[in-house]
C-alpha positions as CSV (number, residue, x, y, z in Angstrom):
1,X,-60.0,-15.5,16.4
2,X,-61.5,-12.7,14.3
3,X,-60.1,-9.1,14.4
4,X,-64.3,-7.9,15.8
5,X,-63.4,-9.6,18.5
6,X,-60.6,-7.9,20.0
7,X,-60.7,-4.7,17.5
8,X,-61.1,-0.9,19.4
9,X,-64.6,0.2,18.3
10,X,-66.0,3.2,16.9
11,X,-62.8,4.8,16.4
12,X,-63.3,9.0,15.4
13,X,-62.1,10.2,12.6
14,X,-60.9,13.4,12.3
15,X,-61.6,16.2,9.2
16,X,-58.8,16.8,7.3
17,X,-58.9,20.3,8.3
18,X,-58.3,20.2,12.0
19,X,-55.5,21.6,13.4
20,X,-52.7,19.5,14.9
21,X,-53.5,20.8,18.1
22,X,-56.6,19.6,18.2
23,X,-56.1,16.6,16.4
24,X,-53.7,16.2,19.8
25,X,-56.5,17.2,22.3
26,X,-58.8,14.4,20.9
27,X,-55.7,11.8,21.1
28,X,-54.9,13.0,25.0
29,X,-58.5,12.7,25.6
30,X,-59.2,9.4,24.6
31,X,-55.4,8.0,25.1
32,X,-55.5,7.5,21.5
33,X,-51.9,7.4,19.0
34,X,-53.8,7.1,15.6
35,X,-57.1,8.8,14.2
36,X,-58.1,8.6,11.0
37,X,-58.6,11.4,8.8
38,X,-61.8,11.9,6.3
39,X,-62.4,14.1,3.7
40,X,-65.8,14.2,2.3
41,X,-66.8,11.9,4.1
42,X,-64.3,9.3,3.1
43,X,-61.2,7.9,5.3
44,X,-58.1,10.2,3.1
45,X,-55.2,9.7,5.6
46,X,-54.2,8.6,9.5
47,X,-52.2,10.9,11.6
48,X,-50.5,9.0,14.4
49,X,-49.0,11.1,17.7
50,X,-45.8,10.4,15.8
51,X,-46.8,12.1,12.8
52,X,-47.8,15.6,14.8
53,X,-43.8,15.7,16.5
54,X,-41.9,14.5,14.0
55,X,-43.3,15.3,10.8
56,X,-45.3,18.8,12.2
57,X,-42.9,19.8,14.7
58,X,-39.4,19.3,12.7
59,X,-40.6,21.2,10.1
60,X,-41.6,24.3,12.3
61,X,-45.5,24.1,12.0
62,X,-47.4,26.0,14.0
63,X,-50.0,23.3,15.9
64,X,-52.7,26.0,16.4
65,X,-52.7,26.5,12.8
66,X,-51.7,23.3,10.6
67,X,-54.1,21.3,9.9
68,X,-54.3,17.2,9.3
69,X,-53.9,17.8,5.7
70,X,-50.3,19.0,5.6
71,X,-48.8,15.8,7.7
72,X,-51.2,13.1,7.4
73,X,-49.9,9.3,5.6
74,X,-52.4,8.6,2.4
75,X,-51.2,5.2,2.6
76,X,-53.6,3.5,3.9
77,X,-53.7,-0.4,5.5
78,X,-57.1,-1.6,6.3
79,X,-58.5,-5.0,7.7
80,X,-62.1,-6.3,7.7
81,X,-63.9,-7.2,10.7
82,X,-64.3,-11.2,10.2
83,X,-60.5,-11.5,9.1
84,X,-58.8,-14.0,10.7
85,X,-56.3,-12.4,13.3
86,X,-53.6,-14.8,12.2
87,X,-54.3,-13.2,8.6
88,X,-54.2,-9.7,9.7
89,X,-51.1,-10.4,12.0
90,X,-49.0,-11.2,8.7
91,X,-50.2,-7.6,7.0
92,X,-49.0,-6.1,10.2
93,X,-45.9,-7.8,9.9
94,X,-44.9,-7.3,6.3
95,X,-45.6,-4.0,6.4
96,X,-44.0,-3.2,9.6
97,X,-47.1,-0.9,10.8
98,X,-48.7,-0.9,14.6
99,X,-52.1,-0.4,14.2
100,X,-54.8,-0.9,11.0
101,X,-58.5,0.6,10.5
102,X,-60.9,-1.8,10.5
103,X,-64.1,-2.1,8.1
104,X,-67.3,-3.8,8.2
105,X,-69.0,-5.9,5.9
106,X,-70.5,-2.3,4.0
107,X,-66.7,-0.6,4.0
108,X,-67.8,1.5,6.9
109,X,-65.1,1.9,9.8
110,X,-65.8,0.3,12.5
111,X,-62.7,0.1,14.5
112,X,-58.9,0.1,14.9
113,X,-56.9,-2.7,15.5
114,X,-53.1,-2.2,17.4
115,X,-50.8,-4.4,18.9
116,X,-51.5,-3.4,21.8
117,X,-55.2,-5.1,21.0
118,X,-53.8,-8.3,19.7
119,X,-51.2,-8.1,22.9
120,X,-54.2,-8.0,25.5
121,X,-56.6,-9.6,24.1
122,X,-55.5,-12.1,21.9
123,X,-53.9,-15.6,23.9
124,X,-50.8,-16.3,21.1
125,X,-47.8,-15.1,22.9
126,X,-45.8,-16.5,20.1
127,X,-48.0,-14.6,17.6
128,X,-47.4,-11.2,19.8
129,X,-43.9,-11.8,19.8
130,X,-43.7,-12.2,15.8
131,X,-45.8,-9.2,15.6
132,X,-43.3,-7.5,18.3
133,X,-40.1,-8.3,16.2
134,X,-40.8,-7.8,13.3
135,X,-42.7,-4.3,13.7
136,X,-39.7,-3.2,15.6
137,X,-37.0,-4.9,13.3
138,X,-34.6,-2.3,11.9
């Protein structure tokens, strides 16, 4: 199975310089946890609903006026559309992370793969329950 086939598509991707609050707004609206974040035109980071309480909110940011910039991860994991899931899975796994951006064959993104995707829409249960424990392993 290829990650196109069960990816999320056309994923937004937020400036850098929006605020968390409406980086929040945009997640609520679309039931969204992770955006990605562009800078000239390039994917620079991912904010994840996570990032906006714990990293934002612990430090004593105002949401109306920090922006993406300040909390955003710069590390960034990526997948391409025709990888194998199986492939993909392992990345996921190694690197303990729930959800990747997805590229097409002219590095545009074109989606956002989770494990909630792979869960749904993918038939391995034993391949969902690798990705399960290992993600969550502490």
């Amino acid at each position: 199975m290829l990650v196109k086939e069960i990816m999320s598509k056309h994923p937004d991707a937020l400036s850098q310089d929006t605020t968390l609050k409406q980086a929040a707004s945009e997640m609520q609206k679309h039931d969204f946890g992770f955006l990605p974040v562009k800078q000239d035109g390039h994917i620079a980071g991912i904010v994840t609903d996570r990032d906006i309480v714990i990293r934002a909110l612990a430090k004593g940011l105002d949401p109306n006026t920090a922006k993406l910039k300040e909390i955003m991860s710069k590390e960034l994991y990526y997948c391409h559309e025709d990888d194998d899931i199986k492939k993909v899975s392992d990345l996921m796994c190694k690197k303990q992370i729930n959800r990747l951006m997805v590229y097409d064959k002219n590095e545009k993104l074109s989606g956002i793969l989770s494990v909630g995707d792979i869960a749904r829409k993918c038939k391995d249960i034993s391949l969902c329950g690798k990705l399960s424990e290992a993600i969550h392993h502490t």
